[in-house]
C-alpha positions in Angstrom: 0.3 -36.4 39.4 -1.8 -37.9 36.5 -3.7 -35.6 34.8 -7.7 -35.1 34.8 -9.6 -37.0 32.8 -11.9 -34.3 32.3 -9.7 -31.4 32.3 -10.9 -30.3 28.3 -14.4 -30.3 29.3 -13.2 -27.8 31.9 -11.4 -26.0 29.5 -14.3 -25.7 27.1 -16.5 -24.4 30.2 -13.6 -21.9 31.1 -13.3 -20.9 27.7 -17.2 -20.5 27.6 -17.3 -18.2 31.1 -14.6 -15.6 29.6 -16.3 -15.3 26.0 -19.5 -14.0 27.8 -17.2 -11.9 29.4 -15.3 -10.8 26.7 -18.2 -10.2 24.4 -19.6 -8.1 26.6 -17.5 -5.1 27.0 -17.8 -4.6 22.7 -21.6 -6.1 22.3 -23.3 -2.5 22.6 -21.6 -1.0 20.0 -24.0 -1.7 17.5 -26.7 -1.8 19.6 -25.7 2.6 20.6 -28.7 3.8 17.9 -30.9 1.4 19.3 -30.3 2.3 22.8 -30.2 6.3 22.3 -34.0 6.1 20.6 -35.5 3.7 23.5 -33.3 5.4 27.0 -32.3 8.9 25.0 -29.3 9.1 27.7 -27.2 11.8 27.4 -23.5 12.1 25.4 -22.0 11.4 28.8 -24.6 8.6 30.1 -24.0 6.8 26.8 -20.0 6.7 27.4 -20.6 5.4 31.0 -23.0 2.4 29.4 -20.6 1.1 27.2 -17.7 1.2 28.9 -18.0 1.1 32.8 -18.0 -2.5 32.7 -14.4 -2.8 31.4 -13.8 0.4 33.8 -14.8 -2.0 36.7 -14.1 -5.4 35.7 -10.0 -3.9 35.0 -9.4 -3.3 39.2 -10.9 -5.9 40.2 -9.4 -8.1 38.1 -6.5 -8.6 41.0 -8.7 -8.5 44.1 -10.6 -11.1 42.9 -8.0 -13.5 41.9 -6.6 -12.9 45.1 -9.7 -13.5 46.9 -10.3 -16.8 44.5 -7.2 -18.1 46.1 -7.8 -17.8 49.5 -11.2 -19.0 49.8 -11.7 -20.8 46.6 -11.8 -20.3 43.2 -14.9 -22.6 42.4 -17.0 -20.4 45.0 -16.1 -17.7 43.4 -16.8 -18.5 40.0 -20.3 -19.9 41.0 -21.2 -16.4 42.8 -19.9 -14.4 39.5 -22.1 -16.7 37.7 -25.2 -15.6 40.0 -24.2 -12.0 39.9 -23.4 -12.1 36.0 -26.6 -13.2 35.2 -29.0 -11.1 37.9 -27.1 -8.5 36.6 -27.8 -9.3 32.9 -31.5 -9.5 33.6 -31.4 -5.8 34.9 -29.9 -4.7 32.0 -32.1 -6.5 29.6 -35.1 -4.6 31.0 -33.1 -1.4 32.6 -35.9 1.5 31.7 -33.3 4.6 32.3 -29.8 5.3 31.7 -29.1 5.4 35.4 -30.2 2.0 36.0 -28.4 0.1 32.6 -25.0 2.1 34.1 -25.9 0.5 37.7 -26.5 -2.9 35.5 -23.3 -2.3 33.7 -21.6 -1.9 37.1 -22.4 -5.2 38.5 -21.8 -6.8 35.7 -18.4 -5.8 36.1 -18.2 -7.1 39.2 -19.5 -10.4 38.2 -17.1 -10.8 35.0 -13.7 -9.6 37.2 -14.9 -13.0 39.9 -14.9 -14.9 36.9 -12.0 -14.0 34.7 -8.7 -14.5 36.7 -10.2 -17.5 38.3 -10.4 -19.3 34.5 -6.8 -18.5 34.2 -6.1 -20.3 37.4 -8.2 -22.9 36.9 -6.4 -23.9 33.8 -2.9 -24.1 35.1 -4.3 -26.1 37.7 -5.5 -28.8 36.2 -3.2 -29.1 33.3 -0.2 -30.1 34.7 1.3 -31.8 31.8 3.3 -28.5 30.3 2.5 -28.8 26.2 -0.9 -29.5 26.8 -1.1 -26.6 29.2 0.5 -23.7 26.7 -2.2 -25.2 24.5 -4.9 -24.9 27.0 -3.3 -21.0 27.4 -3.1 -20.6 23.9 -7.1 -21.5 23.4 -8.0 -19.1 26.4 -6.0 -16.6 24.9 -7.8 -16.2 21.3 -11.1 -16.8 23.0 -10.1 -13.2 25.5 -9.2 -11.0 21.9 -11.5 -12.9 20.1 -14.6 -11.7 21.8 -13.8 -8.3 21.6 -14.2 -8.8 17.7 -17.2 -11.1 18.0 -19.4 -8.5 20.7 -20.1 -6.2 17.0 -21.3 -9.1 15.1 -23.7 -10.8 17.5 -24.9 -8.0 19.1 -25.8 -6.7 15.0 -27.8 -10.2 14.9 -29.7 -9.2 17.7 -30.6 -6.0 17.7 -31.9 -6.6 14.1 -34.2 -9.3 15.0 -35.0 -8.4 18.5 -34.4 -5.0 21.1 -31.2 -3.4 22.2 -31.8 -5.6 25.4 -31.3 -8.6 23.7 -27.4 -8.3 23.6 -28.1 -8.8 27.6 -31.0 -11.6 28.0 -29.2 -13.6 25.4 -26.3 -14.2 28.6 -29.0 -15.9 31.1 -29.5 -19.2 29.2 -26.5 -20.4 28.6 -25.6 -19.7 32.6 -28.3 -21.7 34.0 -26.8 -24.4 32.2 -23.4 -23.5 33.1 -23.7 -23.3 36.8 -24.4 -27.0 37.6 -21.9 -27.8 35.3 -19.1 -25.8 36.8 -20.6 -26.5 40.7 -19.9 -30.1 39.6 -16.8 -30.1 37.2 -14.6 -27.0 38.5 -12.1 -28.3 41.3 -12.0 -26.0 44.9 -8.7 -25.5 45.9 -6.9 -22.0 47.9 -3.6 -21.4 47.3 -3.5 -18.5 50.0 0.4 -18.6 50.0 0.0 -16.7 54.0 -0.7 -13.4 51.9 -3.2 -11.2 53.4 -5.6 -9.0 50.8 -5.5 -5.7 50.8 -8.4 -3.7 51.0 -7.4 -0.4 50.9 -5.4 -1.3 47.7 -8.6 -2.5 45.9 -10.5 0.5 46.8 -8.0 3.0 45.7 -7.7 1.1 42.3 -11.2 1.2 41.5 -11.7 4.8 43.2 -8.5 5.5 40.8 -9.4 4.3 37.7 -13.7 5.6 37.7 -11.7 9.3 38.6 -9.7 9.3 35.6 -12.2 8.3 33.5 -15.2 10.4 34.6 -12.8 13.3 34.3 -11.8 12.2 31.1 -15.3 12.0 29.8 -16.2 15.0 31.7 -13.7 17.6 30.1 -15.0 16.5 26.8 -18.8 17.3 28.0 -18.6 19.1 30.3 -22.6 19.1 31.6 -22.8 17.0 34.7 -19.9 19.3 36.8 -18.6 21.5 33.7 -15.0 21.3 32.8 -13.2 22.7 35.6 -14.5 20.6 38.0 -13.8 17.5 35.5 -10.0 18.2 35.8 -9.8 18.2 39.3 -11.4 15.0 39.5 -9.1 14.0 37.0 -5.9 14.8 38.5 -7.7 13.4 42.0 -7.7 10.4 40.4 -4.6 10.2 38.9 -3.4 11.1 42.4 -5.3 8.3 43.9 -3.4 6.0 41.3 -0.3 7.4 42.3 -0.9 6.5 46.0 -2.0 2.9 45.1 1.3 2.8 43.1 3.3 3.7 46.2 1.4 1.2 49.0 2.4 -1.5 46.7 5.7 -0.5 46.2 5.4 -0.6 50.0 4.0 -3.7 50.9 5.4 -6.9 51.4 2.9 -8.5 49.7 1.2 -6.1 47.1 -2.1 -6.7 45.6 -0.2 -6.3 42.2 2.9 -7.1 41.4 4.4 -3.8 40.0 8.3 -5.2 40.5 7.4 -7.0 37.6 7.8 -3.7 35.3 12.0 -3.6 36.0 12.3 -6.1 33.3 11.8 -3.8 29.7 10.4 -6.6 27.6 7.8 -6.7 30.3 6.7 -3.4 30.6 6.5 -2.7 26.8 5.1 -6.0 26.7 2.0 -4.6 29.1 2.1 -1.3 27.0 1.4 -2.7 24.0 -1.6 -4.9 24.8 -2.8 -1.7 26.5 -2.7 0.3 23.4 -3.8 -2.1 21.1 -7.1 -2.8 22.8 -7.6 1.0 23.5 -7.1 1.1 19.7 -9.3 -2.3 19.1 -12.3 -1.6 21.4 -12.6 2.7 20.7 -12.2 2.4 17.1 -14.6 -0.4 16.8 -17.6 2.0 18.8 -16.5 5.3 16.9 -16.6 2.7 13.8 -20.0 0.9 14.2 -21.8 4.5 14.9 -20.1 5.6 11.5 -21.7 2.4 9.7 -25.4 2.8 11.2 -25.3 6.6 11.8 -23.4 8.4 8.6 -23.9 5.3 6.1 -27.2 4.5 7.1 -26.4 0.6 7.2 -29.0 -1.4 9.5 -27.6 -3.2 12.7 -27.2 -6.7 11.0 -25.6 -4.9 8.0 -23.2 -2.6 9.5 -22.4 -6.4 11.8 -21.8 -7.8 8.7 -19.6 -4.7 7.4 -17.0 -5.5 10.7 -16.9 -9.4 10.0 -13.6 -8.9 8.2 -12.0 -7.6 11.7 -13.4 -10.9 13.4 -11.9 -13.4 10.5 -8.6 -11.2 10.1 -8.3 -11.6 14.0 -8.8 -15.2 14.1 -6.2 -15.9 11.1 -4.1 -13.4 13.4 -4.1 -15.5 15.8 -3.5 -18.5 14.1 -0.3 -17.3 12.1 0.9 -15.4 14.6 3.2 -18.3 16.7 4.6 -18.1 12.9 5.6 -15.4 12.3 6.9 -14.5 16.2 9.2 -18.0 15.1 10.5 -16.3 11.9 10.8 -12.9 12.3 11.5 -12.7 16.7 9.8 -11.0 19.4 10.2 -7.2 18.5 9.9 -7.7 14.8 6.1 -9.0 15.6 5.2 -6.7 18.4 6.6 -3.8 16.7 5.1 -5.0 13.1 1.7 -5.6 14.5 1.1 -2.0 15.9 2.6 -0.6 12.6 0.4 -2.2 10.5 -2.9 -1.7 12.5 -1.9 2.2 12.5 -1.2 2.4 8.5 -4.4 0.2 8.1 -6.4 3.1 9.8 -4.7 5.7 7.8 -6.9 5.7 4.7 -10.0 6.4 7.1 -8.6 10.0 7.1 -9.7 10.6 3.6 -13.7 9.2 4.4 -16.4 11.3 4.1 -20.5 10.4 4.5 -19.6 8.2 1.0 -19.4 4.3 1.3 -15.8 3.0 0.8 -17.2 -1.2 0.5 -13.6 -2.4 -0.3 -11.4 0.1 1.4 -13.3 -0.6 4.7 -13.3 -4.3 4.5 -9.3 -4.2 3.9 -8.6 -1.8 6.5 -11.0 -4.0 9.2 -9.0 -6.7 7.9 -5.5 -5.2 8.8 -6.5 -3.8 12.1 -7.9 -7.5 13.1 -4.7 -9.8 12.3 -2.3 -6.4 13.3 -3.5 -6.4 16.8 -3.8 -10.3 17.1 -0.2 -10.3 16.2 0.7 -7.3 18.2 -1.4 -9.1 21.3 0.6 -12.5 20.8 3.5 -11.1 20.7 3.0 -9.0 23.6 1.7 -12.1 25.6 4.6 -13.8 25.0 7.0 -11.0 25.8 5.4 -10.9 29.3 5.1 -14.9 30.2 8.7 -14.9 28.8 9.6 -12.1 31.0 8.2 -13.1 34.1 10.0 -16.1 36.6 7.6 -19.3 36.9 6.9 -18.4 40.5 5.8 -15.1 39.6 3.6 -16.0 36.4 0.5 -15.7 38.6 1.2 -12.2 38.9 2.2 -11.2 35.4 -1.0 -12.9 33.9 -3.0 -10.7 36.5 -1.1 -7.6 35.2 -1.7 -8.5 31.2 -5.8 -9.4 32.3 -5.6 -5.6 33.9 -3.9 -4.1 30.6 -6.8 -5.8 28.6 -9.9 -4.4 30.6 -8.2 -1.0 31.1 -7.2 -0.6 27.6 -11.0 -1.3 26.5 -12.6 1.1 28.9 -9.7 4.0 28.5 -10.1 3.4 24.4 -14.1 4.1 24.6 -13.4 6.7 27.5 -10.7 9.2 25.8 -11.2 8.0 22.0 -15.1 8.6 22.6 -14.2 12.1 24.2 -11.9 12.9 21.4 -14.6 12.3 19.0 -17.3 14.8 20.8 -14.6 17.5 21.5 -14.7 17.4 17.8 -18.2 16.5 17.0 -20.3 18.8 19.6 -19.4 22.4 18.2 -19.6 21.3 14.8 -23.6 20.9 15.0 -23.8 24.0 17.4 -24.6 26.8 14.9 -27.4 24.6 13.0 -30.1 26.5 11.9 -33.9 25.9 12.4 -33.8 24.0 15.5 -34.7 24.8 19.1 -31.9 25.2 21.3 -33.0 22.3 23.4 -33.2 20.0 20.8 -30.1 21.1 19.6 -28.5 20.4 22.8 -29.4 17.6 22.9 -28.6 16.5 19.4 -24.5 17.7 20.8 -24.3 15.0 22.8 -23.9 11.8 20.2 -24.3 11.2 16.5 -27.2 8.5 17.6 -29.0 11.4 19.7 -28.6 13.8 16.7 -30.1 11.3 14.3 -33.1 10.4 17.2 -34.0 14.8 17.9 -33.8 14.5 14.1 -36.6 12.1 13.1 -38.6 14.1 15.8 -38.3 17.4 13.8 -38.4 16.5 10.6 -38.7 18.4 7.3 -35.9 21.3 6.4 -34.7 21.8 10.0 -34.5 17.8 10.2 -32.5 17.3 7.5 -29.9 19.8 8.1 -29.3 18.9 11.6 -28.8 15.3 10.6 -26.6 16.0 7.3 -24.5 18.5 9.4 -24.5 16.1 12.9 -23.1 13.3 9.8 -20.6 15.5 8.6 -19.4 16.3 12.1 -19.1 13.1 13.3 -17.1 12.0 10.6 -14.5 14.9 11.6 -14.4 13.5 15.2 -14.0 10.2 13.8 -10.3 11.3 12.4 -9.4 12.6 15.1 -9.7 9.9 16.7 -8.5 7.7 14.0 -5.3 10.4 14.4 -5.2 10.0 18.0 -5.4 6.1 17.6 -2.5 6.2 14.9 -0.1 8.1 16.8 -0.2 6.1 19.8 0.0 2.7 18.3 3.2 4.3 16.0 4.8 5.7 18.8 4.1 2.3 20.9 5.7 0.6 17.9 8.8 2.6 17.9 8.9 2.2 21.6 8.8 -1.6 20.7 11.6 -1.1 18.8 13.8 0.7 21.2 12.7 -0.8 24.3 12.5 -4.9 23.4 16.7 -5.1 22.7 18.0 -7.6 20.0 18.9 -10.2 22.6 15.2 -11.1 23.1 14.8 -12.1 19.2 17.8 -14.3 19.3 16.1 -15.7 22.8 13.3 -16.2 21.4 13.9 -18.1 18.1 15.9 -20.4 20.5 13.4 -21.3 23.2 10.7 -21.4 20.1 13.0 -23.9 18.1 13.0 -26.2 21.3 
């Protein structure tokens, strides 16, 4: 079969659709002070608004791909176009925290019909097999780019416009996109005789908003207090559990968990899920820190997190290099450890600017994790049979989305276990106000400007002071995970898959 004529211009459409997507579940970050002085949500409300659309995008990810290939993939890009962009009006000019979660939700929705359908799309129409790992390759960086990218542009924005910029900026550009991809993206089901699930797609959404509420929950513990929180925690855990079983069960599982026999796999998966925790948490905790304890505007603190965007891209770029000289595990394993010692001199910060230390050590977390990422990709293609690639790629899309929500989820709660009794004992303020100031750094600094004078001050020097605490802890937290991943890396990935690998690479 010849190939498309037009199959770049389809790429570069594709490759448009996910960075919208992938920008969005790291845009807000900056824009949190913003957002706390115009909604004042609560510590709990704020976690939900930045990261329930990764929460929801991550278990829908499979449904939808499933559903694109039964009744199309071009309809169902076209309708996550609509949705994305009603949705990205609502958050533009949501007026309460309740309705920018509700916003956040569908937008969600709208990025999971978009996302595995690109992927699809691409091996579709490139059927010529060098161009098509290049195609890959190119939708690859632009899905960890934008994760790096969401800081920057949404600093731009909320500098020179409103927090609800970082959403009206989407519409635009997907009026013009939806002609083009009505008229460009080919329509074709590949059903295979598979029937969707939909008990399987409930209990993986149900599954993953339980863990996480709990999780956010036992850190706050004012919508249902903490007890509560851990039952729903463990009910969702137990939901997971069940979802784990039926598809273990089922002929034809909504995700393909067979896939997680092979090791190189299954670390494979683990490590892009760590990474981006690390990636997307670090990257809120971080921005707050820049604005909210340095005192740097949106466009400036932006600017301040460029270094992870360049060191990412040049990641990306050198890291087919160095998998070629140095083999699979050596990179994986390499990647984590050097995103974890990069975030080791954060431990010794205070409320002082460190310029030059925190330019290198956004630098090494950026091409780390790009490598790390690479790698990992690889290990799971590699791993995975040709008639079963469909289902690994839906597996490493899932890892993505679910690493980014869990990182802001449990790093975000880490930070607040920390941070809330720190400012509880402040003296001079009313206890409303103060309880209010518990819930986030940006609400502290917001009750803060209210009061003003001696009790103003001390609240915010003490909420600053406390908030860099939670922010070790959560650079701790971060640091053991991505060692331990390494080392699992290292134990996991055996010898025979470098030698494998510099072989098939050298081909």
């Amino acid at each position: 079969m010849s190939p498309r004529a037009d199959r770049w211009a389809i790429l570069a459409l594709l490759c448009f659709s996910l960075l919208l997507i992938a920008v969005d579940a790291t845009v807000l970050h900056i824009a949190v002070p913003a957002l706390t002085a115009a909604l004042e949500p609560t510590g709990v409300q704020l976690l939900w608004i930045i990261d329930v659309y990764s929460l929801v995008v991550a278990p829908l990810l499979v449904t939808f791909g499933t559903l694109g290939d039964r009744y199309g993939r071009r309809r169902l890009v076209l309708l996550g176009y609509v949705v994305f962009g009603i949705a990205s009006l609502a958050a533009a000019f949501a007026a309460t925290p309740e309705a920018l979660i509700a916003a956040r939700v569908f937008l969600g929705v709208g990025g999971a019909m978009i996302m595995p359908a690109t992927l699809s799309i691409i091996r579709q129409v490139f059927t010529d097999r060098r161009e098509r790992a290049i195609a890959l390759g190119v939708w690859s960086a632009v899905a960890a780019g934008g994760a790096a990218v969401g800081p920057v542009l949404g600093g731009v924005l909320v500098e020179h416009f409103w927090w609800g910029a970082v959403f009206l900026i989407n519409v635009p550009p997907l009026v013009v996109a939806l002609p083009l991809a009505a008229r460009l993206i080919p329509d074709v089901t590949e059903s295979h005789g598979h029937s969707w699930d939909g008990l399987s797609a409930l209990l993986s959404v149900a599954g993953v908003l339980a863990v996480a509420f709990g999780l956010k929950e036992a850190g706050y513990g004012h919508t249902v207090g903490r007890g509560a929180a851990v039952l729903i925690l463990a009910g969702g855990v137990a939901v997971l559990a069940w979802f784990v079983a039926r598809q273990r069960a089922l002929s034809s599982p909504l995700l393909d968990l067979g896939l997680f026999a092979d090791r190189a796999f299954a670390t494979g998966v683990a490590c892009v899920l760590f990474a981006v925790f690390a990636l997307v948490g670090l990257e809120l905790v971080l921005a707050q820190y820049l604005q909210l304890v340095l005192g740097l505007s949106p466009l400036h603190a932006a600017l301040r997190m460029l270094p992870l965007m360049v060191a990412a891209t040049c990641g990306g770029l050198a890291a087919a290099h160095v998998l070629h000289r140095i083999g699979l595990r050596a990179t994986m394993s390499g990647g984590l450890a050097l995103t974890a010692l990069s975030l080791l001199p954060t431990l010794g910060w205070g409320v002082e600017d460190h310029p030059v230390a925190l330019t290198l050590c956004f630098a090494g977390i950026g091409f780390g994790i790009e490598v790390a990422l690479l790698a990992a990709s690889d290990a799971i293609m590699s791993a995975a049979p040709q008639e079963r690639a469909g289902g690994a790629a839906a597996v490493e899309e899932t890892a993505y989305e679910l690493g980014a929500g869990l990182g802001i989820a449990v790093l975000g709660t880490v930070t607040t276990l920390v941070y809330a009794p720190a400012i509880a004992g402040v003296a001079g303020v009313p206890a409303d106000l103060l309880a209010k100031a518990e819930g986030s750094l940006a609400a502290a600094a917001h009750v803060a400007d209210e009061l003003g004078g001696t009790a103003g001050a001390a609240l915010s020097e003490a909420a600053r002071w406390a908030f860099v605490s939670g922010l070790h802890a959560a650079v701790g937290v971060s640091v053991v995970l991505l060692l331990a991943n390494a080392l699992l890396v290292g134990v996991l990935v055996p010898a025979r898959e470098r030698r494998a690998e510099k072989e098939r690479l050298s081909v």
